[in-house]
PyMOL Python script that loads the backbone (N, CA, C, O; Angstrom):
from pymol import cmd

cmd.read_pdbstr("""\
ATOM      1  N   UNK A   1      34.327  12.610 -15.346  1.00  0.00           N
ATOM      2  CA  UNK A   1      33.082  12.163 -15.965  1.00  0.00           C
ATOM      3  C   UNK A   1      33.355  11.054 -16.976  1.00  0.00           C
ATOM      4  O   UNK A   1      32.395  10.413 -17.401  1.00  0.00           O
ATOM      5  N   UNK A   2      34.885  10.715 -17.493  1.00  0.00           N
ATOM      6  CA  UNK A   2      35.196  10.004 -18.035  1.00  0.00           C
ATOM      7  C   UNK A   2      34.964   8.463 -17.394  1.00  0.00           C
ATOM      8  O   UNK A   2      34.361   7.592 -18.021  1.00  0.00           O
ATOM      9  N   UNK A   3      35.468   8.282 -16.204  1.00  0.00           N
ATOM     10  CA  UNK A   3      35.340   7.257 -15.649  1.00  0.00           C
ATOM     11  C   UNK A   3      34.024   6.674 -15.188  1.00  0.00           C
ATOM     12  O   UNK A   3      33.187   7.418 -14.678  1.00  0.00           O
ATOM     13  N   UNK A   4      33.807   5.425 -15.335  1.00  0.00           N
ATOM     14  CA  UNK A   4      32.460   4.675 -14.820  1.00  0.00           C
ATOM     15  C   UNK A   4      31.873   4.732 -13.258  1.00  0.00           C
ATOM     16  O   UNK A   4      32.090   3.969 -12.316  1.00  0.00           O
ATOM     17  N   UNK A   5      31.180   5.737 -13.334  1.00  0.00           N
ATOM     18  CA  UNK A   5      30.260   5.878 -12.004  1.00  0.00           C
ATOM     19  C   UNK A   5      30.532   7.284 -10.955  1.00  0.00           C
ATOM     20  O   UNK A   5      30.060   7.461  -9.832  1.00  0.00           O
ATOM     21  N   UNK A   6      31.513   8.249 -11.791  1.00  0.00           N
ATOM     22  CA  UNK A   6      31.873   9.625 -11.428  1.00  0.00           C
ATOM     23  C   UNK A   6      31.099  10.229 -11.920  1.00  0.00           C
ATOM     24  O   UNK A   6      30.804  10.316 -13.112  1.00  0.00           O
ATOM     25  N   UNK A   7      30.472  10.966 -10.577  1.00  0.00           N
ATOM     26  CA  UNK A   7      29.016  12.489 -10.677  1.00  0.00           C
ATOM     27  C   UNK A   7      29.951  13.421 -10.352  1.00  0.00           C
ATOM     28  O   UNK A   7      30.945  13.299  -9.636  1.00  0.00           O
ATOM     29  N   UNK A   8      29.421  14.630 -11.115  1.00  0.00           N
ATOM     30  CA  UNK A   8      29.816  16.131 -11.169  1.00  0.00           C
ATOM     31  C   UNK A   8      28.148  16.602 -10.613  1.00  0.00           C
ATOM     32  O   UNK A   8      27.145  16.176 -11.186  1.00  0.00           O
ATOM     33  N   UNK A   9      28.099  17.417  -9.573  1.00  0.00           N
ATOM     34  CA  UNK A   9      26.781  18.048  -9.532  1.00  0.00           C
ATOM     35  C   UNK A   9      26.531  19.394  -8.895  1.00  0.00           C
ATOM     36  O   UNK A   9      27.551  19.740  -8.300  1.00  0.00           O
ATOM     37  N   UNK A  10      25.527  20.315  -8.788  1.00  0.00           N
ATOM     38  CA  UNK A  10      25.428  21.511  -8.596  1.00  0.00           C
ATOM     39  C   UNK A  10      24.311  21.261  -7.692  1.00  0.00           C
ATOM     40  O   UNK A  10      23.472  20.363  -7.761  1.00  0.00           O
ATOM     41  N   UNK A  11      24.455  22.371  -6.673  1.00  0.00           N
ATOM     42  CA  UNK A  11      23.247  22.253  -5.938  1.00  0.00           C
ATOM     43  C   UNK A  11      22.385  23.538  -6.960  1.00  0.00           C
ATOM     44  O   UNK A  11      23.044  24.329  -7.634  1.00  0.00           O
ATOM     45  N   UNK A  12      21.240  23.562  -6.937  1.00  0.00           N
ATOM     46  CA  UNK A  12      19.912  24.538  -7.231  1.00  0.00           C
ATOM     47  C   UNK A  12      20.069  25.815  -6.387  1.00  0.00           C
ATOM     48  O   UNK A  12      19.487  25.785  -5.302  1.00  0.00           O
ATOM     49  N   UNK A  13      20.586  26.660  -6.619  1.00  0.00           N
ATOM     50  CA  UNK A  13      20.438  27.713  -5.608  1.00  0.00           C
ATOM     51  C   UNK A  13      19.381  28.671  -5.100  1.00  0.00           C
ATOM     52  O   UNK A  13      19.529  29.403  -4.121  1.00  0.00           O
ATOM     53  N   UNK A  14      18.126  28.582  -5.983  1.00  0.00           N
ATOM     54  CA  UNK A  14      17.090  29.010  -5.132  1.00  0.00           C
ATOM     55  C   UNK A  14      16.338  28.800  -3.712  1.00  0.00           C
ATOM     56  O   UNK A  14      15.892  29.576  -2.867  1.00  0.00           O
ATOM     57  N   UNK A  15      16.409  27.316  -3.849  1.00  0.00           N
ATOM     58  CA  UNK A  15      15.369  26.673  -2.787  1.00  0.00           C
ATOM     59  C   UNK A  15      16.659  25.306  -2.066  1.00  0.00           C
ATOM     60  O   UNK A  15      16.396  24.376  -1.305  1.00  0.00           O
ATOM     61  N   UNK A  16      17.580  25.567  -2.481  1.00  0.00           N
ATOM     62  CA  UNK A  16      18.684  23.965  -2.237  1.00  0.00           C
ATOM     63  C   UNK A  16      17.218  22.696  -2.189  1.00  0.00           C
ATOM     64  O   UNK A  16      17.549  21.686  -1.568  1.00  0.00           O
ATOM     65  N   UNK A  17      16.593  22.676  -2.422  1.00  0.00           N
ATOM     66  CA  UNK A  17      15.435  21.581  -2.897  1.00  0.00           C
ATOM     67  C   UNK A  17      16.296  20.330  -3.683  1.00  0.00           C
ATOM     68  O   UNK A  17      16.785  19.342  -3.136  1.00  0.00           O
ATOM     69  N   UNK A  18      16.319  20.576  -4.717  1.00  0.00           N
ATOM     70  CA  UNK A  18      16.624  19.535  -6.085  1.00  0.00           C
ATOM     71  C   UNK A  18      18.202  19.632  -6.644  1.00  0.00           C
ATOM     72  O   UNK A  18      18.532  20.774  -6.967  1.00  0.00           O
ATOM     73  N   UNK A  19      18.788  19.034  -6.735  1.00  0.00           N
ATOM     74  CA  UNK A  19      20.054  18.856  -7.399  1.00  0.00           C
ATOM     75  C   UNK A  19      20.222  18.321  -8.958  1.00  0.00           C
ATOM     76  O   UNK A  19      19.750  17.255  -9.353  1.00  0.00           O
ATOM     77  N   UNK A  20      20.955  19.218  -9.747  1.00  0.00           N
ATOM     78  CA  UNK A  20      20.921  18.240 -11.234  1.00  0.00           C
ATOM     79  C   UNK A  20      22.517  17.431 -11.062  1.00  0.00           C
ATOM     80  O   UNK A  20      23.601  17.931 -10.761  1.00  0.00           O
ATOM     81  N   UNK A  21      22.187  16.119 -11.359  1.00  0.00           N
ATOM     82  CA  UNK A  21      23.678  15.494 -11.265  1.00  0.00           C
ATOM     83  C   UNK A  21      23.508  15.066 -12.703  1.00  0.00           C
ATOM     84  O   UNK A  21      22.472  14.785 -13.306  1.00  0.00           O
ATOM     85  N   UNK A  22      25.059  15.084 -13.209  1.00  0.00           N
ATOM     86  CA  UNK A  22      25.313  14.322 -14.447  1.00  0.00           C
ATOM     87  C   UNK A  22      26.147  13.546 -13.816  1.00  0.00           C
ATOM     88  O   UNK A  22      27.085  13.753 -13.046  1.00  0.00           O
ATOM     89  N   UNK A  23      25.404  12.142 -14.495  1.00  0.00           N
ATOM     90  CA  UNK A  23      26.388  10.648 -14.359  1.00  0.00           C
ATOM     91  C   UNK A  23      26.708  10.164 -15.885  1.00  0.00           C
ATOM     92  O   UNK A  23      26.108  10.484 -16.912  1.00  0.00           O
ATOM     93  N   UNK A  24      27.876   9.264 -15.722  1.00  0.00           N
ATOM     94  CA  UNK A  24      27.623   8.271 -16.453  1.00  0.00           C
ATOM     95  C   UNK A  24      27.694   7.067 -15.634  1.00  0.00           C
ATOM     96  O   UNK A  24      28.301   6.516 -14.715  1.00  0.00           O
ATOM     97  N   UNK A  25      26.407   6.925 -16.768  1.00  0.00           N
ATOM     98  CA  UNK A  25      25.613   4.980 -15.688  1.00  0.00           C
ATOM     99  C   UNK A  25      26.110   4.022 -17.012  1.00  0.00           C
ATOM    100  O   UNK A  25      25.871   4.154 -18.212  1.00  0.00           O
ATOM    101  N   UNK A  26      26.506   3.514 -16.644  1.00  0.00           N
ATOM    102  CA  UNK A  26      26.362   2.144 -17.812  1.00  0.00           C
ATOM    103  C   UNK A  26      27.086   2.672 -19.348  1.00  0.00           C
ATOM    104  O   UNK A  26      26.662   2.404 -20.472  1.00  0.00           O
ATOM    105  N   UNK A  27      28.187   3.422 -19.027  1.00  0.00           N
ATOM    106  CA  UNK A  27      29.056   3.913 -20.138  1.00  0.00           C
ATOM    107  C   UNK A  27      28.036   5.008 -20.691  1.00  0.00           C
ATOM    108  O   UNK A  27      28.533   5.787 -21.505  1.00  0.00           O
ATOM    109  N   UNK A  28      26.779   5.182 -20.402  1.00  0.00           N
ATOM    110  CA  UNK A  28      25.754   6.309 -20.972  1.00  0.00           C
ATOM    111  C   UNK A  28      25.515   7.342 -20.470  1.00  0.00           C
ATOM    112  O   UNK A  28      24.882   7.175 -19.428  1.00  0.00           O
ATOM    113  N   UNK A  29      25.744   8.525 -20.733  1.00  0.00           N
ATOM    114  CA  UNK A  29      25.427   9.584 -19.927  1.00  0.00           C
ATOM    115  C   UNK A  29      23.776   9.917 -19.690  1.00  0.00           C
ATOM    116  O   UNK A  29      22.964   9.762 -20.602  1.00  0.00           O
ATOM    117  N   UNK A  30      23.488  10.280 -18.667  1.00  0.00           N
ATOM    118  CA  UNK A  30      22.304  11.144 -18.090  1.00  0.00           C
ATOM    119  C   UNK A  30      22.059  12.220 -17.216  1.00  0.00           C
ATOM    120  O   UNK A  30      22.906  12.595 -16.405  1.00  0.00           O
ATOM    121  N   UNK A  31      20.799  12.807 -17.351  1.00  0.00           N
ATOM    122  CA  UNK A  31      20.918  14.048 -16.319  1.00  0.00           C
ATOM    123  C   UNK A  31      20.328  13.212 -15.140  1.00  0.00           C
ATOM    124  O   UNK A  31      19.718  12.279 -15.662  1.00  0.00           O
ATOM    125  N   UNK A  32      20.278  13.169 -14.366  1.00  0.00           N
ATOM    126  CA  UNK A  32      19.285  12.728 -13.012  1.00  0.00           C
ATOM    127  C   UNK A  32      18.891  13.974 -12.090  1.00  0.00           C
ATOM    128  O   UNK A  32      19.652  14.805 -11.595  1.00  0.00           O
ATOM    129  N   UNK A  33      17.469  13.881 -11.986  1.00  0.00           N
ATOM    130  CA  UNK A  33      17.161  15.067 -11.028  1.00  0.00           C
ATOM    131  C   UNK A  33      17.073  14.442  -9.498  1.00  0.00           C
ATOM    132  O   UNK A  33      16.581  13.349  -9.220  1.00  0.00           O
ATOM    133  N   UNK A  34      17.501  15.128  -8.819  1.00  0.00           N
ATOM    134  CA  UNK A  34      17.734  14.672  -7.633  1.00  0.00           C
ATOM    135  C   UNK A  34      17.167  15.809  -6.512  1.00  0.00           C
ATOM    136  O   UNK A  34      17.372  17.022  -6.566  1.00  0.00           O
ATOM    137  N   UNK A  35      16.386  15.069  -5.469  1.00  0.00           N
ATOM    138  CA  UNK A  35      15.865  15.878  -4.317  1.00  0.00           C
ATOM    139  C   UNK A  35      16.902  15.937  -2.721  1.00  0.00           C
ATOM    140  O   UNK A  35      17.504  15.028  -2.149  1.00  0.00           O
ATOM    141  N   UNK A  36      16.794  17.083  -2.453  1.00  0.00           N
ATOM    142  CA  UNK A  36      17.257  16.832  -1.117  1.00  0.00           C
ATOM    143  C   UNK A  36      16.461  17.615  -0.019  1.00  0.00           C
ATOM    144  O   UNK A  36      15.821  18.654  -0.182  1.00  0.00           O
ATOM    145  N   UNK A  37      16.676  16.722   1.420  1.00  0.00           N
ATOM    146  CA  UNK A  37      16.166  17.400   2.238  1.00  0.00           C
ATOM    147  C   UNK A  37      16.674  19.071   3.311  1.00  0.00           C
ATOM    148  O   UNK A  37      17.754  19.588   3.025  1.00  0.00           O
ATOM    149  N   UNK A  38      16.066  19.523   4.099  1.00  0.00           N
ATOM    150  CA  UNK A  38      16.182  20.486   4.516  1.00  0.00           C
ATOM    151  C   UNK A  38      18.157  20.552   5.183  1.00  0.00           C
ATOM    152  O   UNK A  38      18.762  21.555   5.562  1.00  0.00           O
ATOM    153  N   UNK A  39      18.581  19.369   5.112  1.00  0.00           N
ATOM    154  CA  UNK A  39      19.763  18.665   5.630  1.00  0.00           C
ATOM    155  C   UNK A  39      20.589  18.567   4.506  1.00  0.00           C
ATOM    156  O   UNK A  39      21.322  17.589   4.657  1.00  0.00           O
ATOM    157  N   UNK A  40      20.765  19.040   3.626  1.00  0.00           N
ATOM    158  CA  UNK A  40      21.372  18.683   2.406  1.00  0.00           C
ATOM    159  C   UNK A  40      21.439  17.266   2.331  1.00  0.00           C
ATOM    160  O   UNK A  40      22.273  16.809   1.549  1.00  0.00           O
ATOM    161  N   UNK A  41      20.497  16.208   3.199  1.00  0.00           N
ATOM    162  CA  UNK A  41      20.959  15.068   2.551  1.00  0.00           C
ATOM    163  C   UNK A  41      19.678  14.243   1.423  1.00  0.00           C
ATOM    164  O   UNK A  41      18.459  14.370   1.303  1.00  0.00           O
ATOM    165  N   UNK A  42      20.745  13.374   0.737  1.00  0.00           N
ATOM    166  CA  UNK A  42      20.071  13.124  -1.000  1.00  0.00           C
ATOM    167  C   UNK A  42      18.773  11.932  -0.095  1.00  0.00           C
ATOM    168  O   UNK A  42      18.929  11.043   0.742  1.00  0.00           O
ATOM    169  N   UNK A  43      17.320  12.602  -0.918  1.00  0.00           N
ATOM    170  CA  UNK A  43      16.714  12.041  -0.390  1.00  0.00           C
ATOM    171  C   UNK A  43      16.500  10.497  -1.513  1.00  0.00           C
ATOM    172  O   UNK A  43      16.314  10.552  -2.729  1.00  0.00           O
ATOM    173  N   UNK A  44      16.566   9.612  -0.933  1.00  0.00           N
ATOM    174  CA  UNK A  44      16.320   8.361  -1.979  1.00  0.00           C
ATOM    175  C   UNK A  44      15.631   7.986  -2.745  1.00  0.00           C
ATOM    176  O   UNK A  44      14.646   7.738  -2.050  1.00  0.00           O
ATOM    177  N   UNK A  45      15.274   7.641  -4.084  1.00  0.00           N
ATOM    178  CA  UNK A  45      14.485   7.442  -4.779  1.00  0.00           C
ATOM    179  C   UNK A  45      14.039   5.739  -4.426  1.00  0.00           C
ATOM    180  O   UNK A  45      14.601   5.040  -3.583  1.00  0.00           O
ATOM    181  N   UNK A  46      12.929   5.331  -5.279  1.00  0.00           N
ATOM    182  CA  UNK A  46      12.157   4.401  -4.760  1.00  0.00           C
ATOM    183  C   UNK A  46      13.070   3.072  -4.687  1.00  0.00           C
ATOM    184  O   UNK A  46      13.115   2.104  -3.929  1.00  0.00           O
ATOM    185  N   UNK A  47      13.788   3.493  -5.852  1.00  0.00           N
ATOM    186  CA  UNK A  47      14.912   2.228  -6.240  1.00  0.00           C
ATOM    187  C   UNK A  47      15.639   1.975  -5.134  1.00  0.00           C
ATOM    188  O   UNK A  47      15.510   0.835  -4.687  1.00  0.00           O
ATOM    189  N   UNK A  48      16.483   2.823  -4.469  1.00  0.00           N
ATOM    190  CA  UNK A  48      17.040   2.993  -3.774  1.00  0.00           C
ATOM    191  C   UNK A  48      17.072   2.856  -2.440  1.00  0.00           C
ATOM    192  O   UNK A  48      17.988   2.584  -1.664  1.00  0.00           O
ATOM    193  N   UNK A  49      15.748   3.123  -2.270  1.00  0.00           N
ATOM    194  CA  UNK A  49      14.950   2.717  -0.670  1.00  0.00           C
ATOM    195  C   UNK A  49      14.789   1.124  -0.936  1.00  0.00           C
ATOM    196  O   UNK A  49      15.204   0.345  -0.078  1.00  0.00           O
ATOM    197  N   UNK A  50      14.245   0.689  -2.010  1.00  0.00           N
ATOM    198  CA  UNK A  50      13.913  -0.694  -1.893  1.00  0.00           C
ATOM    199  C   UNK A  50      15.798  -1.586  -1.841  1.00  0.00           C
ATOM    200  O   UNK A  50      16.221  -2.516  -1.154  1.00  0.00           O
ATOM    201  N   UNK A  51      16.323  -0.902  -2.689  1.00  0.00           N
ATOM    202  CA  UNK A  51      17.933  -1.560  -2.335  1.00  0.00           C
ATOM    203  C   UNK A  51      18.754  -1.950  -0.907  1.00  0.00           C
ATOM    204  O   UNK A  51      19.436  -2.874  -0.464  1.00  0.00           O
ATOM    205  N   UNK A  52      18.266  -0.703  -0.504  1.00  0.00           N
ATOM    206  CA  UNK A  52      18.310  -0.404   1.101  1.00  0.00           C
ATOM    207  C   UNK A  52      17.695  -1.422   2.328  1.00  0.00           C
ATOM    208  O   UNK A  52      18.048  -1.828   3.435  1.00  0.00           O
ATOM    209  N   UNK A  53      16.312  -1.589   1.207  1.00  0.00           N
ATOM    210  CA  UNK A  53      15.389  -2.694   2.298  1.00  0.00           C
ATOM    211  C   UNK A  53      16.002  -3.682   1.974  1.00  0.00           C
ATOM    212  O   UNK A  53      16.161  -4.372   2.981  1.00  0.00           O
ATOM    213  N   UNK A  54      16.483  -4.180   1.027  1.00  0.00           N
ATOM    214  CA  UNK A  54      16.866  -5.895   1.054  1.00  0.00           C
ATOM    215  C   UNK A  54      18.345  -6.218   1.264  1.00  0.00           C
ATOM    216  O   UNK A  54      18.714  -7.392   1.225  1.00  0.00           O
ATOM    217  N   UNK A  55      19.370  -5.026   1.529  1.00  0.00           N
ATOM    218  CA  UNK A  55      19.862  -4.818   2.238  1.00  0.00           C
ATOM    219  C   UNK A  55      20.420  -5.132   3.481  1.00  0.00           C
ATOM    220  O   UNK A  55      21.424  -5.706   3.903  1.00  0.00           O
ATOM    221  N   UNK A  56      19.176  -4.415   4.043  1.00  0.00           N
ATOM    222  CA  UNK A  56      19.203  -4.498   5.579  1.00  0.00           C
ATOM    223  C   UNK A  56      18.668  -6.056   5.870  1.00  0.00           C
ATOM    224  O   UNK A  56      19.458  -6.705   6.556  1.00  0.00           O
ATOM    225  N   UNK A  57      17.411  -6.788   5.446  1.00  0.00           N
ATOM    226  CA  UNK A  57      16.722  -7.698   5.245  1.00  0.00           C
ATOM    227  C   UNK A  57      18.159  -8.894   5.644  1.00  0.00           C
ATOM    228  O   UNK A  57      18.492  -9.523   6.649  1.00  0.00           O
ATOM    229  N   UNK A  58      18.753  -8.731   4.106  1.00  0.00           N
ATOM    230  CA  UNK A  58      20.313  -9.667   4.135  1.00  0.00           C
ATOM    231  C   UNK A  58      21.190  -9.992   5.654  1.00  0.00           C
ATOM    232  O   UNK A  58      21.610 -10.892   6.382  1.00  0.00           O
ATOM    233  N   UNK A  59      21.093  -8.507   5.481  1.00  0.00           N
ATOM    234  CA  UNK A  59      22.195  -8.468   7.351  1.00  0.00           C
ATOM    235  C   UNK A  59      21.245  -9.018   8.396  1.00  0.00           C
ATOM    236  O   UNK A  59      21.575  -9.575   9.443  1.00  0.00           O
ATOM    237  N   UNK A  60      20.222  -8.819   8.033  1.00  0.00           N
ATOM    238  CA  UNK A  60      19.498  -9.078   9.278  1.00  0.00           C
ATOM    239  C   UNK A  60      19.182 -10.710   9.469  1.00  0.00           C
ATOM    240  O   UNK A  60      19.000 -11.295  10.537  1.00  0.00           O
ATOM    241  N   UNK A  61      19.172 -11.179   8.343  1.00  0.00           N
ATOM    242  CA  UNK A  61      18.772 -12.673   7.988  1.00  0.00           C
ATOM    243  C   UNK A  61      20.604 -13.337   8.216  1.00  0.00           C
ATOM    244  O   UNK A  61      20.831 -14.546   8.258  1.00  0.00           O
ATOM    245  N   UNK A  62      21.270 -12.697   8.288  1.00  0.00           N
ATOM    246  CA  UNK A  62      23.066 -13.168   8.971  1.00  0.00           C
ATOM    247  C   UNK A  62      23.091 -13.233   9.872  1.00  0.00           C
ATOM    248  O   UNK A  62      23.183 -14.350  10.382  1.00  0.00           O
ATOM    249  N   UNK A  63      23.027 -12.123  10.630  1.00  0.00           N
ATOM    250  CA  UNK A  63      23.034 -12.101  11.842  1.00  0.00           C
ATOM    251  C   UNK A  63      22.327 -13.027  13.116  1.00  0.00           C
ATOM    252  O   UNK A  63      22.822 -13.491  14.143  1.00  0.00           O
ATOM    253  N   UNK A  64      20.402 -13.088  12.338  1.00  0.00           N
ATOM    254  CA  UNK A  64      19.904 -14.106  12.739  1.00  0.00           C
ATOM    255  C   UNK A  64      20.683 -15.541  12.747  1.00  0.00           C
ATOM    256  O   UNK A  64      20.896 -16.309  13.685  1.00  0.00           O
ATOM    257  N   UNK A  65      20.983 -15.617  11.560  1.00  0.00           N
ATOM    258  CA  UNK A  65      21.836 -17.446  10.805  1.00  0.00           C
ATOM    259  C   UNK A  65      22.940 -17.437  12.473  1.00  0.00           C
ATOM    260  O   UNK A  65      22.868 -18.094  13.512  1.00  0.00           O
ATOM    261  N   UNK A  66      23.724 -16.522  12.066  1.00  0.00           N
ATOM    262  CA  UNK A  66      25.083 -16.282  13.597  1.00  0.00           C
ATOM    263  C   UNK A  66      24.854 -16.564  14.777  1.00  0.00           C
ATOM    264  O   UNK A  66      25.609 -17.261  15.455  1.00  0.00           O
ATOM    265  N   UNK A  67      23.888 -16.112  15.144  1.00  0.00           N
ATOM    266  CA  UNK A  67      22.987 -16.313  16.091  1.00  0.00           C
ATOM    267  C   UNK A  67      22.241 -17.419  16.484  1.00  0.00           C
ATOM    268  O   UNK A  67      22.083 -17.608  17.690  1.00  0.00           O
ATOM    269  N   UNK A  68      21.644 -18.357  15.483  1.00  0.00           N
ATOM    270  CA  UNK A  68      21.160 -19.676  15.458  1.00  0.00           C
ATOM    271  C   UNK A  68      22.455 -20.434  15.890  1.00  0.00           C
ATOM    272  O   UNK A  68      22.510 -21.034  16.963  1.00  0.00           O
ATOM    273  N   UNK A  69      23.746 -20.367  14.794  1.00  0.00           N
ATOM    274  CA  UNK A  69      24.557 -21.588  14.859  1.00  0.00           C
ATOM    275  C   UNK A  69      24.936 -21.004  16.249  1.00  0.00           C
ATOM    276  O   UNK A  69      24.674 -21.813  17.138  1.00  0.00           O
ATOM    277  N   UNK A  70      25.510 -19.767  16.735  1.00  0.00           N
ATOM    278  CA  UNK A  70      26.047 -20.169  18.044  1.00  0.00           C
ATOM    279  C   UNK A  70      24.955 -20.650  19.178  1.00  0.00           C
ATOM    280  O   UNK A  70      25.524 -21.324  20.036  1.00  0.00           O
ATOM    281  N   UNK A  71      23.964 -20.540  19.350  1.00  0.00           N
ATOM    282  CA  UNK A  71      23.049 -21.343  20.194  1.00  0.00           C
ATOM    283  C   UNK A  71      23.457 -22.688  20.038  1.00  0.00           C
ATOM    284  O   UNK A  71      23.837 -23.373  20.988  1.00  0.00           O
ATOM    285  N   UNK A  72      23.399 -23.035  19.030  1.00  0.00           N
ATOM    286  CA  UNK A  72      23.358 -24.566  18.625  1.00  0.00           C
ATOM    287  C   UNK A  72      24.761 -25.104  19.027  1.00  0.00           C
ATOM    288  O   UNK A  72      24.847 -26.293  19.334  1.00  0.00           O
ATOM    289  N   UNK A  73      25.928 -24.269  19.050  1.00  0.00           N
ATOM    290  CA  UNK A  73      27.451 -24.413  19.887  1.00  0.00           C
ATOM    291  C   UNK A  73      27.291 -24.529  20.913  1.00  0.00           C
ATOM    292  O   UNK A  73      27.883 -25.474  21.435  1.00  0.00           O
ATOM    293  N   UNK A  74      26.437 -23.676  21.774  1.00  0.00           N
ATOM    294  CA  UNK A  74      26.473 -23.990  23.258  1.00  0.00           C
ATOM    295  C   UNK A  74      25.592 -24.860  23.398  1.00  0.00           C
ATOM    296  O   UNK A  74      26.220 -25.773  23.935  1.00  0.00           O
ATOM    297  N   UNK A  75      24.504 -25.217  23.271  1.00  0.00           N
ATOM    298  CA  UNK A  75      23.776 -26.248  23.386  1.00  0.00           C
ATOM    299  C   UNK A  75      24.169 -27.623  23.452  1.00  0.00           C
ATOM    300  O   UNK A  75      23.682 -28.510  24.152  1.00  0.00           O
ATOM    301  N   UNK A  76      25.229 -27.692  22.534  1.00  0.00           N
ATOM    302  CA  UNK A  76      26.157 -29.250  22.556  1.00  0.00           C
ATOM    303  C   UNK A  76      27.121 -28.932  23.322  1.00  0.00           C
ATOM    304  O   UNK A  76      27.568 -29.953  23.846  1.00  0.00           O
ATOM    305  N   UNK A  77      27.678 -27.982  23.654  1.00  0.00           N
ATOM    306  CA  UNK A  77      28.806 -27.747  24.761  1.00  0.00           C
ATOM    307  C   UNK A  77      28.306 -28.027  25.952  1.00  0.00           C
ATOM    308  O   UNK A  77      28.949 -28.655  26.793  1.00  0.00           O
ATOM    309  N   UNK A  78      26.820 -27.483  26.185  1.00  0.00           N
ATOM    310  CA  UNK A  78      26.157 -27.711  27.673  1.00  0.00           C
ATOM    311  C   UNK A  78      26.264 -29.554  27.249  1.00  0.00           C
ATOM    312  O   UNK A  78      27.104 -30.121  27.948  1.00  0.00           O
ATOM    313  N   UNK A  79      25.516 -30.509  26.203  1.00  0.00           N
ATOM    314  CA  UNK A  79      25.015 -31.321  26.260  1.00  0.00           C
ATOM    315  C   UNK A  79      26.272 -32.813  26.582  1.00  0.00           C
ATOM    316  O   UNK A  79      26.275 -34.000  26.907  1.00  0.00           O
ATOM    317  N   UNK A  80      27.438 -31.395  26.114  1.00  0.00           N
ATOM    318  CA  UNK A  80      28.572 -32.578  26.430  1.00  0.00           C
ATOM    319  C   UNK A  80      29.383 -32.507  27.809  1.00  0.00           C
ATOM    320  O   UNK A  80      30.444 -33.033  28.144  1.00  0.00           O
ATOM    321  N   UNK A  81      28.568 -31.732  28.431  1.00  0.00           N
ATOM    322  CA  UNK A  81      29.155 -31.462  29.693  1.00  0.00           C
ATOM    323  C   UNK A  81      27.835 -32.607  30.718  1.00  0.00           C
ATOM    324  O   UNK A  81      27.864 -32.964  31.895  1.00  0.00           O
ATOM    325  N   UNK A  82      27.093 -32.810  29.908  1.00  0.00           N
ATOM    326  CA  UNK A  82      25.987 -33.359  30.494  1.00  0.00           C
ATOM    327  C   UNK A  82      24.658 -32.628  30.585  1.00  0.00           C
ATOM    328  O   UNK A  82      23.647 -33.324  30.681  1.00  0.00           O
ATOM    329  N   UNK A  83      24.551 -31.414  30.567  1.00  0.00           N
ATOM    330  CA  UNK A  83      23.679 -30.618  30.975  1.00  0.00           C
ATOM    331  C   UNK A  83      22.675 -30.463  29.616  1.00  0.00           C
ATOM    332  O   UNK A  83      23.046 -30.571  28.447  1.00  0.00           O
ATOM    333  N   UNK A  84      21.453 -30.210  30.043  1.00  0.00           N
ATOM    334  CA  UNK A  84      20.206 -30.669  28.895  1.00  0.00           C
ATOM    335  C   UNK A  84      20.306 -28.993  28.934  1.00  0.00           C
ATOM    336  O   UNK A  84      20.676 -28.225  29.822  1.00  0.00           O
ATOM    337  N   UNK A  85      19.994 -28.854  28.077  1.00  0.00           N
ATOM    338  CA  UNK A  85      20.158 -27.131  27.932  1.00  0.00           C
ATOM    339  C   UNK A  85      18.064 -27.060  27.626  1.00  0.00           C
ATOM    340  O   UNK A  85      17.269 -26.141  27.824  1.00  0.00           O
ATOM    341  N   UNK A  86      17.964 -27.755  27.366  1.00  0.00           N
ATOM    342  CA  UNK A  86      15.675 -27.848  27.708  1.00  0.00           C
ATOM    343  C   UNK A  86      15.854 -27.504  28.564  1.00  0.00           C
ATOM    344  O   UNK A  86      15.598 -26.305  28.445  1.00  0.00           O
ATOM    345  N   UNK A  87      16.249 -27.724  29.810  1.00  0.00           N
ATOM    346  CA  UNK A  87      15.768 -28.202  31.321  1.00  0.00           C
ATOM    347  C   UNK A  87      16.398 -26.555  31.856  1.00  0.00           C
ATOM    348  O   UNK A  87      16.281 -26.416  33.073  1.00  0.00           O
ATOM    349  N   UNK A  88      16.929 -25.526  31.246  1.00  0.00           N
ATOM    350  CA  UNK A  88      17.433 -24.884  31.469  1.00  0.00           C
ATOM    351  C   UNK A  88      16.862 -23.462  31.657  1.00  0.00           C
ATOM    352  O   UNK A  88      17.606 -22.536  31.982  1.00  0.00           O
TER     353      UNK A  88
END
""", "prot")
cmd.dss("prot")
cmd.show_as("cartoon", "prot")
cmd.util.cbc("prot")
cmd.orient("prot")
């Protein structure tokens, strides 16, 4: 708990519902209440979902970019072979 960004936590043993984790965030300690689903897995808070979305958003906006430039590789590969890659 000494170190920056190490959780110690307990599950709730009535309902396994909610978890109390102690962090330290930002050299500051806090309790955070935390939910989980029927799966023990931590369900995300809003922050977290939105982190997630821009995220994925990022990779997805790469992958697109990757995807553009190699079109644009073969396109001059066809165009230097002669071949109109329109007409295609």
């Amino acid at each position: 708990l000494l170190a920056l960004g190490i959780e110690t936590s307990k599950h709730c043993t009535e309902d396994r519902i909610a978890l109390c984790t102690i962090s330290n965030i930002q050299l500051s300690r806090q309790i955070w209440l935390r939910w989980f689903d029927q799966t023990h897995a931590w369900i995300p808070t809003a922050e977290e979902q939105a982190a997630a979305a821009q995220q994925a958003l990022r990779q997805e906006q790469c992958r697109t970019q990757s995807e553009r430039q190699r079109a644009e590789r073969l396109a001059e590969k066809l165009r230097s072979l002669g071949i109109d890659p329109d007409q295609i």
